[in-house]
VOSE-358222 format. One record per residue: residue number from 1; residue in one letter; z, x, y of N, C-alpha, C in turn. Coordinates in steps of 0.02 Angstrom, whole numbers, plus 50000, padded with zeros to 5 digits. Atoms other than C-alpha are relative to their C-alpha. Last residue first. Example, Ala and Ser with C-alpha at 12.3 -4.5 7.8 and 13.67 -1.06 7.14 Angstrom:
BEGIN
{2,"s",{49997,49958,49941},{50357,50684,49947},{50037,49961,50055}};
{1,"a",{50000,50045,49941},{50390,50615,49775},{50000,50045,50060}};
//
This chain:
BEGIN
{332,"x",{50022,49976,49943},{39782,49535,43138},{50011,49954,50043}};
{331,"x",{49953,49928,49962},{39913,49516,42987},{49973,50011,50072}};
{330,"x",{49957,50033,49973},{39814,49358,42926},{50044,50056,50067}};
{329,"x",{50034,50040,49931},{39650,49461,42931},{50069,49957,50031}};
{328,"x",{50025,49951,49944},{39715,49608,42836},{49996,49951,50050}};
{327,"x",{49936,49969,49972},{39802,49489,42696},{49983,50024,50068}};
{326,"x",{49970,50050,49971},{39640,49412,42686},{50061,49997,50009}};
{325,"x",{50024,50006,49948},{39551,49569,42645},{50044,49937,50042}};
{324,"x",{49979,49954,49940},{39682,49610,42526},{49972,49993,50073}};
{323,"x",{49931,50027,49984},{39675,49438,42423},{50024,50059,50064}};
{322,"x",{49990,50065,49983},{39477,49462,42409},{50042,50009,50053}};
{321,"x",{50045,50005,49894},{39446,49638,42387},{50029,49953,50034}};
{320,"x",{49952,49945,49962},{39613,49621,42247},{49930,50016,50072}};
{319,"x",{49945,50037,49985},{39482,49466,42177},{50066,50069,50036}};
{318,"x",{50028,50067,49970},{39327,49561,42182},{50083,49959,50025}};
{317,"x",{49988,49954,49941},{39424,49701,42085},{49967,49963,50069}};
{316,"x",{49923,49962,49964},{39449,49584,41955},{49995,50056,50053}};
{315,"x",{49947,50062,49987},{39294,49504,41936},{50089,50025,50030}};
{314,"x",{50039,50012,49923},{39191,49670,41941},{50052,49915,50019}};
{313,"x",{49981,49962,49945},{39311,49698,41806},{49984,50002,50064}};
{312,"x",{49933,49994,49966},{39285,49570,41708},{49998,50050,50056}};
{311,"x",{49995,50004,49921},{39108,49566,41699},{50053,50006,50042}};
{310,"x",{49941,49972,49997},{39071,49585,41527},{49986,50031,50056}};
{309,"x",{49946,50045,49964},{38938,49473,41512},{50058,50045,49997}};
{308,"x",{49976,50042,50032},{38804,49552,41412},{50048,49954,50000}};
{307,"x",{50041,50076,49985},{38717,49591,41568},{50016,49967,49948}};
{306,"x",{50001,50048,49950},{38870,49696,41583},{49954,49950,50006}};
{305,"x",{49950,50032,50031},{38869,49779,41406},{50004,49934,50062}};
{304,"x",{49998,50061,50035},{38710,49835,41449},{50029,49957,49983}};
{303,"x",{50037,50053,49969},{38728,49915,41602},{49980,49944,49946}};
{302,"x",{50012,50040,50070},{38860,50041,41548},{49961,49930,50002}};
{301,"x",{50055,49993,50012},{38844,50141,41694},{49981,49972,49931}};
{300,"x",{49988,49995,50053},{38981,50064,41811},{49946,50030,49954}};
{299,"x",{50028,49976,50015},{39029,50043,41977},{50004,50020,49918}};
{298,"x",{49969,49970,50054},{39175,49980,42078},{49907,50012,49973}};
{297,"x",{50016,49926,50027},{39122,50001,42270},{50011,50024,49910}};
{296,"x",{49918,49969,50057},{39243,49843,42275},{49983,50068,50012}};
{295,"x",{49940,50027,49964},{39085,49744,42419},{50055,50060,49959}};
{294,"x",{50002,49974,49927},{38929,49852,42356},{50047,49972,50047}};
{293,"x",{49975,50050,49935},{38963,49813,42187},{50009,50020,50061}};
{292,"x",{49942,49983,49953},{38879,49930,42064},{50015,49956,50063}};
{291,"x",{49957,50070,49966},{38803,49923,41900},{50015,50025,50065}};
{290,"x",{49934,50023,49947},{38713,50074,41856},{50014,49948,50030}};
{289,"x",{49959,50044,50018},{38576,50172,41751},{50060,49985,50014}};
{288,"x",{49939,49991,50036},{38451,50295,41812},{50041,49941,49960}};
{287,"x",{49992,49946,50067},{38271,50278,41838},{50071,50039,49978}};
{286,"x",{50026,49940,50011},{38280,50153,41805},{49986,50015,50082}};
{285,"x",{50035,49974,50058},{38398,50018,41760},{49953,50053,49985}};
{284,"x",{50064,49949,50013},{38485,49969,41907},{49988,50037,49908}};
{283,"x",{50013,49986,50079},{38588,49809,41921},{49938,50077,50016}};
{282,"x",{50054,50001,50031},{38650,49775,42108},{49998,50043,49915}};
{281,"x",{49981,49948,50077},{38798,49698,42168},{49901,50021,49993}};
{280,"x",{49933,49992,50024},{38830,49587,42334},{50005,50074,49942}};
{279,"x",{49990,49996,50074},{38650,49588,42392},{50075,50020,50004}};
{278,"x",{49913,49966,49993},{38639,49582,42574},{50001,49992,49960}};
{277,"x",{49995,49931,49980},{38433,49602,42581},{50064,49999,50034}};
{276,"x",{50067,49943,50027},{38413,49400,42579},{50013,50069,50013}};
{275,"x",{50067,49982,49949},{38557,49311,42661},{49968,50045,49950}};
{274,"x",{50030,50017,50046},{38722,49235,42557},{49916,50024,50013}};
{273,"x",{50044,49979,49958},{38880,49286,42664},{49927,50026,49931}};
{272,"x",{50013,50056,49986},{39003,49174,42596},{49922,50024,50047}};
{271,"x",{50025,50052,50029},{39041,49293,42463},{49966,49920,50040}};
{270,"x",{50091,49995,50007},{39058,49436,42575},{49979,49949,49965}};
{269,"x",{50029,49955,50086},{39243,49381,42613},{49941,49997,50017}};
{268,"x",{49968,49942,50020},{39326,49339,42788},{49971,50030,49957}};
{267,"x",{50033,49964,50050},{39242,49185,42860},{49996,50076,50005}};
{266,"x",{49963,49986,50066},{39421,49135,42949},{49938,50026,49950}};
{265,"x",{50055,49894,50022},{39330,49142,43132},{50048,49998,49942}};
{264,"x",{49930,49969,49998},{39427,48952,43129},{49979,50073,50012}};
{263,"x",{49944,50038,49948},{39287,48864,43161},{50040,50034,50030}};
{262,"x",{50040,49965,49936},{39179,48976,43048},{50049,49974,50032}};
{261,"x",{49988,49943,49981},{39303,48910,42919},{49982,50040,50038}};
{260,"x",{49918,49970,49964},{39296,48738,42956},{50019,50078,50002}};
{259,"x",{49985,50014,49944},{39113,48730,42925},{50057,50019,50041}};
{258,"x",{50030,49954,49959},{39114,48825,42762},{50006,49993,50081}};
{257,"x",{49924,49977,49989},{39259,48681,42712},{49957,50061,50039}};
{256,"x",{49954,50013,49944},{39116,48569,42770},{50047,50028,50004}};
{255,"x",{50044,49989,49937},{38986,48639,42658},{50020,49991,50057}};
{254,"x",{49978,49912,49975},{39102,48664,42515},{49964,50015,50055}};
{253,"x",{49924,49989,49984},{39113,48478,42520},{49995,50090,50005}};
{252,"x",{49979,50005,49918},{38921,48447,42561},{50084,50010,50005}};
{251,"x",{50027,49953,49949},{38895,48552,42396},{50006,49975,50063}};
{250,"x",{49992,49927,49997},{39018,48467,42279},{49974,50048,50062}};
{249,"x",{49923,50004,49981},{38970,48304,42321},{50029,50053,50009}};
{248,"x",{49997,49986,49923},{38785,48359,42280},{50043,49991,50041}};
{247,"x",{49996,49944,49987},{38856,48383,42102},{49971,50027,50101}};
{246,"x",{49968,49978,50007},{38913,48238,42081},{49993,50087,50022}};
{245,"x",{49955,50016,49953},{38772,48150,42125},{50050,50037,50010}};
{244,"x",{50058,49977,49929},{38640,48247,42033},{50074,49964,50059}};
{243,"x",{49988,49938,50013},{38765,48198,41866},{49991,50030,50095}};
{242,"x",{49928,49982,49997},{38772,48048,41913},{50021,50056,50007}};
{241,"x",{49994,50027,49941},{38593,48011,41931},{50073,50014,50024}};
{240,"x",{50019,49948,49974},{38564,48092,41769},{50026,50009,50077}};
{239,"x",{49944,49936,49986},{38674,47989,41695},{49977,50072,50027}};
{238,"x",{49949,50019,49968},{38560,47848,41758},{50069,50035,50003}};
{237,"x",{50000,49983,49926},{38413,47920,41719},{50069,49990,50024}};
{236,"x",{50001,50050,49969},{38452,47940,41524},{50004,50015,50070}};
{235,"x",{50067,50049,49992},{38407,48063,41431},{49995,49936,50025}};
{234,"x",{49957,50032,50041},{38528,48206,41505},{49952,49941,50004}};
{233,"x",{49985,49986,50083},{38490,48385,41534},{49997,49932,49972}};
{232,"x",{50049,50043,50028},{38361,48308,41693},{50030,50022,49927}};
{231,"x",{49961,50000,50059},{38472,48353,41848},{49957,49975,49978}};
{230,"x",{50038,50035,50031},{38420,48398,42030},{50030,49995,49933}};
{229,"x",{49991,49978,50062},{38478,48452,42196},{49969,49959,49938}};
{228,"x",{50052,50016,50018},{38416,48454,42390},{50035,50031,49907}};
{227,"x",{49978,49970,50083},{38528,48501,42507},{49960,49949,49959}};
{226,"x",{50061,49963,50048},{38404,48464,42665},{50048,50040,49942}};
{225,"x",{49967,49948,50013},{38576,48423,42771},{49944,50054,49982}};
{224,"x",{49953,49979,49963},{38552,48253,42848},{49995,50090,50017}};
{223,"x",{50042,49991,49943},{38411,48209,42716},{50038,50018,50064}};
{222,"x",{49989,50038,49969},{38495,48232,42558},{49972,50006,50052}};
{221,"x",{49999,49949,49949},{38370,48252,42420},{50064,49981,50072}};
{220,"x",{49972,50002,49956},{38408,48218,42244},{49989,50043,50073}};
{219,"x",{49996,49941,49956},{38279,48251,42097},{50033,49955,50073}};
{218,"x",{49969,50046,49951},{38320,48138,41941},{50002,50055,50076}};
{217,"x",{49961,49936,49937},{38261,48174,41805},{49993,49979,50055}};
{216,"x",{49942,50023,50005},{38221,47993,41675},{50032,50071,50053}};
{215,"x",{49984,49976,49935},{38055,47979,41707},{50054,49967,50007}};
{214,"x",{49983,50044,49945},{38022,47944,41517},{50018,50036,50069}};
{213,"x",{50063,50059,49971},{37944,48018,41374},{49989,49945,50067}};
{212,"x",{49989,50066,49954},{38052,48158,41359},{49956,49957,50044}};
{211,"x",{50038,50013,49946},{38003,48294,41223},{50041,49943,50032}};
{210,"x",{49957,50014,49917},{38153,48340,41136},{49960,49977,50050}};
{209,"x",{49962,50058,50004},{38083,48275,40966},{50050,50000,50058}};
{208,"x",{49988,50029,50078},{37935,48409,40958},{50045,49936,50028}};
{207,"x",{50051,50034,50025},{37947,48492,41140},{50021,49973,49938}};
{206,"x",{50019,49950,50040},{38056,48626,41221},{49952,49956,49950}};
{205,"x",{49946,49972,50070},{38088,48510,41360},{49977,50035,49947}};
{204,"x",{50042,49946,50056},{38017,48466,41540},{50046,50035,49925}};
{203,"x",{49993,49920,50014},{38073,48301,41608},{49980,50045,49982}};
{202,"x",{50003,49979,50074},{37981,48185,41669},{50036,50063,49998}};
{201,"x",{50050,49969,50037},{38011,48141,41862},{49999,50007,49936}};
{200,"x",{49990,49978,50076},{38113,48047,41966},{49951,50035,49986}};
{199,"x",{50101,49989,50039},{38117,48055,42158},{50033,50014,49907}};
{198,"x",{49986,49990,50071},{38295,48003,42267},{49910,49990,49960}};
{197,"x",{50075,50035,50033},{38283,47998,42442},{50021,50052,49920}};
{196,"x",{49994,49991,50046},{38482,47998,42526},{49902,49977,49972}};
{195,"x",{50001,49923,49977},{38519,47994,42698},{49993,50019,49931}};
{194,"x",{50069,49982,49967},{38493,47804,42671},{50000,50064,50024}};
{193,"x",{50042,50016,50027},{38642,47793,42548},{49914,50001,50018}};
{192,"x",{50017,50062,49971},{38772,47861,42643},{49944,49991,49986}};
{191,"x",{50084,49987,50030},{38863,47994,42539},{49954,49940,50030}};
{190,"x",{50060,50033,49995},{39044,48023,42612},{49953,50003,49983}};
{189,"x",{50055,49975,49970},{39151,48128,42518},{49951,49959,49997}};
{188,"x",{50042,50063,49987},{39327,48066,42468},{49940,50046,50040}};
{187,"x",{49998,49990,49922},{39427,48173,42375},{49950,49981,50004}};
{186,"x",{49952,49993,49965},{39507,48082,42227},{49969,50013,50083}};
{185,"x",{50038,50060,49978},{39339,48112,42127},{50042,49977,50044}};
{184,"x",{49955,50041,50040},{39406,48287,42101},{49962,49935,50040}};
{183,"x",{49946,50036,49973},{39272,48412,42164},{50012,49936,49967}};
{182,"x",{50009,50084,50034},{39189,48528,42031},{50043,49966,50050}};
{181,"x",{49948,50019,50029},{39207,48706,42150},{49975,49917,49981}};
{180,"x",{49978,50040,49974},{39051,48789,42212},{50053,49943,49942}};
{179,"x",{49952,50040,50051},{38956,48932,42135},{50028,49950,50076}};
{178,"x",{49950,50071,49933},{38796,48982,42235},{50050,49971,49931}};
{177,"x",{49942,50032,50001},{38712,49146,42168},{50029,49947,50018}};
{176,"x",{49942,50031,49989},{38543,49218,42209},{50050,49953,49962}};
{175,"x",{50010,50061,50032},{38392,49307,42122},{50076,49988,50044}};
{174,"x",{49947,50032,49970},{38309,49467,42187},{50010,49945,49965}};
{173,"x",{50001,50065,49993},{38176,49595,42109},{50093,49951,50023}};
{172,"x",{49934,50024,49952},{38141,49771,42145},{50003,49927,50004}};
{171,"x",{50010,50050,49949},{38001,49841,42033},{50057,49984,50011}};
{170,"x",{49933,50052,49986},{37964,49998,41941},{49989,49945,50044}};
{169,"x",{49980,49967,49929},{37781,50039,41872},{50075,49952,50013}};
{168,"x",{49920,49993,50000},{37752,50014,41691},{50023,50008,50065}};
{167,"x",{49985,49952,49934},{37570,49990,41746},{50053,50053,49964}};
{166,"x",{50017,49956,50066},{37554,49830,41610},{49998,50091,50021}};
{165,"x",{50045,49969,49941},{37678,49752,41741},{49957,50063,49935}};
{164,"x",{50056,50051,49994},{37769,49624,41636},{49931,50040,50046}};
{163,"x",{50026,50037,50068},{37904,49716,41572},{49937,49970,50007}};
{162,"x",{50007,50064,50018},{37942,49794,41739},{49966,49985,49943}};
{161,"x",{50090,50007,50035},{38027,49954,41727},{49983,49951,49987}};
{160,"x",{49995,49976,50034},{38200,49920,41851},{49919,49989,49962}};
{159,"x",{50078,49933,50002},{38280,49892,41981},{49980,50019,49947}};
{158,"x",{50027,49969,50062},{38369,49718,42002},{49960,50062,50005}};
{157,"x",{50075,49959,50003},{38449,49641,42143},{50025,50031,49962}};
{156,"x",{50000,49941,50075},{38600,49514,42146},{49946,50024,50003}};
{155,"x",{50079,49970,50021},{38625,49391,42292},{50008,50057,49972}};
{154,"x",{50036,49952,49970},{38779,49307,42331},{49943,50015,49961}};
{153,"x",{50053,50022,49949},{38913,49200,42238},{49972,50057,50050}};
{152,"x",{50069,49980,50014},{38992,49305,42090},{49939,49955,50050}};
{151,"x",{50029,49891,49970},{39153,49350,42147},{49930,50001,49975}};
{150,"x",{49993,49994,49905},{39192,49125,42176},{49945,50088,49995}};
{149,"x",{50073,50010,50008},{39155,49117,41953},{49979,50023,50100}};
{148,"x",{50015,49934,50039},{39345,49183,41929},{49929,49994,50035}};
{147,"x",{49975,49950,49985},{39412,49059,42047},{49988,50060,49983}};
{146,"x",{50025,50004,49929},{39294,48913,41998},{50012,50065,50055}};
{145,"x",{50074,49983,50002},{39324,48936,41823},{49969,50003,50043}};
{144,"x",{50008,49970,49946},{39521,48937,41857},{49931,50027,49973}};
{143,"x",{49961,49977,49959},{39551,48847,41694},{49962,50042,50051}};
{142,"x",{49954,49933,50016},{39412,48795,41624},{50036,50004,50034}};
{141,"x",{49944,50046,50011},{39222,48704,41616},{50075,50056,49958}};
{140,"x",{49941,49997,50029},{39091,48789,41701},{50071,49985,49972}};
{139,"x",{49918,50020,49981},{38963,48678,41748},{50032,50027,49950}};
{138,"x",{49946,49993,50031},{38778,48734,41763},{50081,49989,50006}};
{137,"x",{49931,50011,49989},{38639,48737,41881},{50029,49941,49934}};
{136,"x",{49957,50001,50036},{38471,48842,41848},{50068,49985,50030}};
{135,"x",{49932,50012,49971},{38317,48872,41946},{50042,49969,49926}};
{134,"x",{50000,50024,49922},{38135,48927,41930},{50069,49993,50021}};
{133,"x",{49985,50084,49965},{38170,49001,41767},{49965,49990,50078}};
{132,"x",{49940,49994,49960},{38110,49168,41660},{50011,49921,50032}};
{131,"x",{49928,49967,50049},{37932,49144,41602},{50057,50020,50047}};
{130,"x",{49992,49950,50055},{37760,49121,41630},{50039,50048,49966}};
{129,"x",{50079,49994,50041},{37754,48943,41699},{49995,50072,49965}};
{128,"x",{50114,49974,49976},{37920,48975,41739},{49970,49974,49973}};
{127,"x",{50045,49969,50030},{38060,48836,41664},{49940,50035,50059}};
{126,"x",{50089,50000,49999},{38163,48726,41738},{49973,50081,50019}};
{125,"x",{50028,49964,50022},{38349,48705,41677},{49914,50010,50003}};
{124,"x",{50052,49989,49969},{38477,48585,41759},{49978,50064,49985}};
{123,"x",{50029,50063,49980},{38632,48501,41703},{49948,50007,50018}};
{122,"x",{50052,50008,49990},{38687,48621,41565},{49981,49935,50047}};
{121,"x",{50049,50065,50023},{38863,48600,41513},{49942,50032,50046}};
{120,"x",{50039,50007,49959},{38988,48748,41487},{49961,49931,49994}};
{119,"x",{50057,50026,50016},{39147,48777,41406},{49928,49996,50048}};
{118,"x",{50032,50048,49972},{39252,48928,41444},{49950,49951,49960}};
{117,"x",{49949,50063,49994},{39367,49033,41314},{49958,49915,50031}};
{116,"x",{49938,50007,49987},{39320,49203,41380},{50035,49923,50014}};
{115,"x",{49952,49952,50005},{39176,49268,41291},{50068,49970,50028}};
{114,"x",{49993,50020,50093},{39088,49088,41291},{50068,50059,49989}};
{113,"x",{49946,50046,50003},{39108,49115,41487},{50024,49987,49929}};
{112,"x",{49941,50018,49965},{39040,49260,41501},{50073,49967,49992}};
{111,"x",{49971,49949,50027},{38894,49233,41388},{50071,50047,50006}};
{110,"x",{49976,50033,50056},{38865,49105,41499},{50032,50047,49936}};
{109,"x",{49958,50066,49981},{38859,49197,41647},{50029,49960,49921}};
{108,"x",{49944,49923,49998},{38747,49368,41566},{50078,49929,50040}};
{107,"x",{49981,49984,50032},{38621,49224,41527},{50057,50037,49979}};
{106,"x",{49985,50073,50042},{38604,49137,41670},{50015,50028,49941}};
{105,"x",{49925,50013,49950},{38594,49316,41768},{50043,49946,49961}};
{104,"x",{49952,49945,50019},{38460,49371,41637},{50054,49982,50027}};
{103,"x",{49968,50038,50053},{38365,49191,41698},{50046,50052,49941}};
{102,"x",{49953,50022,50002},{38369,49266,41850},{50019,49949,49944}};
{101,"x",{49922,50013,50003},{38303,49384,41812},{50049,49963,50016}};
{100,"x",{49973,49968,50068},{38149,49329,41720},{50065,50031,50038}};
{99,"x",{50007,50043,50045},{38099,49228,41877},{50065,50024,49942}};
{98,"x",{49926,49988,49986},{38145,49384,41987},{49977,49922,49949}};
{97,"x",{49929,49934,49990},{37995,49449,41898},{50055,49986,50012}};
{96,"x",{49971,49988,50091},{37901,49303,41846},{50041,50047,50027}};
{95,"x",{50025,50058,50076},{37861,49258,42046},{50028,50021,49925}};
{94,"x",{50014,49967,50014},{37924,49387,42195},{49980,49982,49916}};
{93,"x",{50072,49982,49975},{38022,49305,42308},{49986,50031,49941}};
{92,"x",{50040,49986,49926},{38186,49259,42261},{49937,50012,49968}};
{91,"x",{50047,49929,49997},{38241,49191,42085},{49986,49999,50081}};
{90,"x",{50079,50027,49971},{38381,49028,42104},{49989,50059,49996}};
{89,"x",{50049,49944,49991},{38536,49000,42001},{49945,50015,50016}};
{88,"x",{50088,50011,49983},{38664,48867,42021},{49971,50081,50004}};
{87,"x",{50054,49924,49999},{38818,48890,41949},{49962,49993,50018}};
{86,"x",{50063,50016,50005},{38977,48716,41965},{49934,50066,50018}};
{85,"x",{50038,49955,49966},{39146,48794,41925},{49909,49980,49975}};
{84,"x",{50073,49983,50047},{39285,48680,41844},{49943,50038,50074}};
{83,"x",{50040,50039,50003},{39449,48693,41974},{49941,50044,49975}};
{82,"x",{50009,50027,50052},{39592,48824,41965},{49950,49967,49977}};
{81,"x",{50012,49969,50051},{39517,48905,42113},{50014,49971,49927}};
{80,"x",{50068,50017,50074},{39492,48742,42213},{50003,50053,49952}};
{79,"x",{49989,50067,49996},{39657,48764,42354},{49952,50008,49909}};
{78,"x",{50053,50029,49944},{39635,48968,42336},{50034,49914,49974}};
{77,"x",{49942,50060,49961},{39798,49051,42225},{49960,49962,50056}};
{76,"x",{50024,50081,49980},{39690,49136,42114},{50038,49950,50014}};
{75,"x",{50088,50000,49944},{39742,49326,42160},{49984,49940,49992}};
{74,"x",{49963,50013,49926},{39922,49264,42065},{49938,50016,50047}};
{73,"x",{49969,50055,49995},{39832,49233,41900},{50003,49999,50082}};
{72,"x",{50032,50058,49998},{39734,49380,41907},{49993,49950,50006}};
{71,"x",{50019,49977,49944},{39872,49495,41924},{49942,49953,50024}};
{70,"x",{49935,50043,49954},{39954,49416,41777},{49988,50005,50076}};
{69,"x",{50011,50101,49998},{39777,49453,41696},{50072,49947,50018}};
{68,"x",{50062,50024,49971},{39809,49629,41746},{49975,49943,49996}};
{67,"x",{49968,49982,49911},{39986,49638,41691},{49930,49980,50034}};
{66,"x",{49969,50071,49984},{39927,49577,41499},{50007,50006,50075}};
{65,"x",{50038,50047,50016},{39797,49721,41486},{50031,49939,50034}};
{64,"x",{50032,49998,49949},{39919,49849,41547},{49936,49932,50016}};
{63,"x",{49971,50020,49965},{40029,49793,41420},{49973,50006,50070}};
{62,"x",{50001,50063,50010},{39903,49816,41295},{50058,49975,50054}};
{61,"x",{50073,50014,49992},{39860,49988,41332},{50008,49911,50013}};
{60,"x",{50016,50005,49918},{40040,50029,41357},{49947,49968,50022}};
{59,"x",{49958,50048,49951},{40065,49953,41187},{49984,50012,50055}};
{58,"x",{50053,50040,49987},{39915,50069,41116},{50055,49927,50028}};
{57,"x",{50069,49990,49967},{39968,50221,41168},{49973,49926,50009}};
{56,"x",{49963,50014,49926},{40136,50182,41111},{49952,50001,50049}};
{55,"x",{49953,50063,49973},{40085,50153,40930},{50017,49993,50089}};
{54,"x",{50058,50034,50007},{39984,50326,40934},{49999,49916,50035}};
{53,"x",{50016,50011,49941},{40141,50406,40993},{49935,49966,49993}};
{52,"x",{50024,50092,49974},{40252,50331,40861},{49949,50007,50054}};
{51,"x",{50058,50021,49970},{40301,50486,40783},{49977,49969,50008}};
{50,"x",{50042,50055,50061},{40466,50506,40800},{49930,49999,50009}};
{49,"x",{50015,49977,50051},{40558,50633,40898},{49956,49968,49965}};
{48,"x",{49957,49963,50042},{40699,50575,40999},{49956,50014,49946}};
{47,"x",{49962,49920,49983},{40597,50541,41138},{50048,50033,49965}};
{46,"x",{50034,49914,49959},{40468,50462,41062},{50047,50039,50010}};
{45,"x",{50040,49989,50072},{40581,50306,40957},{49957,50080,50033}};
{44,"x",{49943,49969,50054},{40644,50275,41145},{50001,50037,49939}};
{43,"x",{49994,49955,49961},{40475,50256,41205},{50077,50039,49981}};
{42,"x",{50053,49936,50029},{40427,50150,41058},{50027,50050,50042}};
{41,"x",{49962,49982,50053},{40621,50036,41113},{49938,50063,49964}};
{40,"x",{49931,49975,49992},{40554,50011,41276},{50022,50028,49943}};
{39,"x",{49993,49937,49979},{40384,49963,41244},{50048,50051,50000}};
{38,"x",{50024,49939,50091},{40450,49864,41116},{49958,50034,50035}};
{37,"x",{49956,49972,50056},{40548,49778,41260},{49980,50047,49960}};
{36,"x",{49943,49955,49944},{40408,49770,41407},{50054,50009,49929}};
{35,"x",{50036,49948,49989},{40291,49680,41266},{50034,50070,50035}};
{34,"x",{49973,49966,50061},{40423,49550,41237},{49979,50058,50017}};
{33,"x",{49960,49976,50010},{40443,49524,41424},{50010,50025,49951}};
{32,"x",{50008,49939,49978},{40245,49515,41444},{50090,50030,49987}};
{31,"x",{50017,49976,50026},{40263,49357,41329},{49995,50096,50031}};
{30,"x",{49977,49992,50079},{40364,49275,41412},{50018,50054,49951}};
{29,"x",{49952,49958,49942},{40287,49283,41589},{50046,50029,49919}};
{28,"x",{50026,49927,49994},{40128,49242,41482},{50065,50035,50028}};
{27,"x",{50030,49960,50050},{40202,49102,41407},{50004,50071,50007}};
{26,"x",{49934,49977,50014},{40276,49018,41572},{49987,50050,49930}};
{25,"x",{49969,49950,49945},{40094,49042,41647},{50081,50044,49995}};
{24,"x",{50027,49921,50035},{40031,48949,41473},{50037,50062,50067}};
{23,"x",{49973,49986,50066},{40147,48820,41506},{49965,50061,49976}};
{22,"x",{49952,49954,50017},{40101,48810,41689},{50034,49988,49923}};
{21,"x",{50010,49952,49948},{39922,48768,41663},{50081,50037,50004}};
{20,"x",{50029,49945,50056},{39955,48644,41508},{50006,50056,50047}};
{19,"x",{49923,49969,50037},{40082,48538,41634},{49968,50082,49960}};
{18,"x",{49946,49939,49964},{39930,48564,41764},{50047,50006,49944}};
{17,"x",{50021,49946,50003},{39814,48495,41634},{50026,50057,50056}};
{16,"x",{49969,49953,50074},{39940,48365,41576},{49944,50062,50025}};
{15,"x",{49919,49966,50012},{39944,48284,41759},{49996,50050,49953}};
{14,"x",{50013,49959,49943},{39748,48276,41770},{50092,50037,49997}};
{13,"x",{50042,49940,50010},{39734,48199,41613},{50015,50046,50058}};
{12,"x",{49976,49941,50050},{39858,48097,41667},{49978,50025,49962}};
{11,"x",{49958,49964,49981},{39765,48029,41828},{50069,50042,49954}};
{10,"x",{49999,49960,49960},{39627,47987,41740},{50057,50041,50019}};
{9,"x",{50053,49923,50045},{39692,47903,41608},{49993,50032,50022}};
{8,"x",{50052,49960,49949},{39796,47773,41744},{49965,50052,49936}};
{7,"x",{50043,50048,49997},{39904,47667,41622},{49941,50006,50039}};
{6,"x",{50074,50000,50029},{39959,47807,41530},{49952,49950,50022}};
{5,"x",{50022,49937,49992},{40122,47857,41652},{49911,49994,49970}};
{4,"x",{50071,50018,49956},{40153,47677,41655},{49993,50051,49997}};
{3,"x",{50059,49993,50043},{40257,47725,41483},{49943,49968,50056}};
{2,"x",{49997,50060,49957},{40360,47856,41577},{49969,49934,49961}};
{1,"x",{49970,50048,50046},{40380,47982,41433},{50001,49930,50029}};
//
């Protein structure tokens, strides 16, 4: 109600999306007390008889629902979990094949996020030559999009009848992970201008009236580090340039908290451990059918629903790996 409170924008946007943050937190606490009541009173209603047990089946159901995303809450208690969630997606070895999955990965992400509320933006999308992507980075926009998006950094392998192999013979293809938290402009990350070569190029676009006639993408290298990123959603260079900036901010900041944590021997989770042939999860498709996270052990054989994005769970049991492993380590 202050009225300098509006004279910064920035900084109250930033206020009202914590107020929003705990208002929905006070909600849910709320809301799980109604739930806990008319549990109470169906269970009552049972034991003297009534038939409500259908009804009660499906409160527990739903109260179990709410508890688990209260459980969820409190697992994202990291500095950046609340914070938007920048995706990059790269194919390993092994040309159209991990191509095409990892543009399944990009797909089964967004799909994800649409499912649960998130926005997204597109800053970077290039195309195989005969299909699937070369690479793919994306900004999840959201409450704790960074915190949810963390259980999916690492490497993902695929088994399964290749589409493209006139043979049918199976194949084993790879595609990696890298999320990294949107950092607040607030925190200060050096960028020193001559550690910096900057290359434009044309973009590539689905053609007709998206073509782009100009060398307006914007490929970022830094030279210190060899992070090396790129942006061309946007038709102008100069918000391309922003974009590419912003987001290589991002990566020398999670590159120095990586630092500190070796430091400390604090790298605790599998997520920071990103190497070729340690796959976090793999997808199989033939000749059986099965999800399964090789960090939770959770497992699943409903493989479609998962590349359709329904991922929760591997999310949630990711996060209880998480919070327990790092219980374990403080304790030692």
């Amino acid at each position: 109600m202050q009225p300098e409170f509006w004279n910064k924008p920035d900084e109250a946007q930033a206020v009202l999306q914590v107020r929003r943050r705990l208002e929905r937190d006070v909600e849910l606490d709320e809301k799980l007390a109604r739930d806990l009541l008319d549990l109470k009173a169906l269970w009552e209603l049972a034991a003297e008889g009534e038939d409500v047990l259908d009804d009660l089946k499906r409160e527990v159901e739903k109260v179990e629902l709410d508890a688990q995303q209260t459980e969820i809450r409190t697992l994202l208690s990291g500095e950046h979990d609340p914070s938007n969630a920048i995706v990059t997606v790269h194919p390993g070895a092994g040309g159209i094949e991990s191509q095409d999955w990892a543009a399944m990965l990009v797909r089964m992400y967004l799909r994800w996020s649409e499912r649960n509320g998130y926005g997204t933006e597109m800053y970077d999308y290039q195309e195989g030559e005969e299909g699937g992507i070369k690479s793919a980075t994306f900004l999840v926009k959201g409450d704790y999009a960074y915190g949810n998006h963390s259980a999916e950094s690492g490497v993902h392998r695929l088994v399964r009848i290749s589409p493209f192999d006139a043979a049918a013979r199976r194949h084993t293809s790879f595609a990696s992970v890298f999320v990294y938290p949107e950092i607040d402009d607030k925190i200060e990350v050096q960028i020193d201008e001559k550690d910096l070569r900057i290359d434009t190029y044309r973009s590539s676009g689905a053609g007709g009236q998206h073509v782009n006639v100009t060398d307006s993408a914007v490929r970022m290298t830094h030279l210190p580090t060899g992070i090396v990123v790129s942006c061309q959603n946007e038709r102008s260079q100069i918000r391309n340039r922003e974009m590419a900036r912003k987001i290589l901010r991002a990566r020398l900041y999670e590159l120095e908290l990586e630092k500190k944590r070796k430091e400390l021997q604090a790298v605790e989770d599998s997520k920071l451990d990103i190497a070729w042939g340690s796959q976090i999860r793999s997808y199989v498709l033939h000749p059986y059918r099965m999800v399964k996270d090789h960090r939770t052990k959770l497992e699943t054989s409903n493989t479609d629903r998962v590349l359709d994005g329904e991922i929760d769970s591997f999310i949630y049991q990711y996060l209880i790996h998480r919070g327990t492993h790092k219980h374990q380590t403080v304790q030692r």
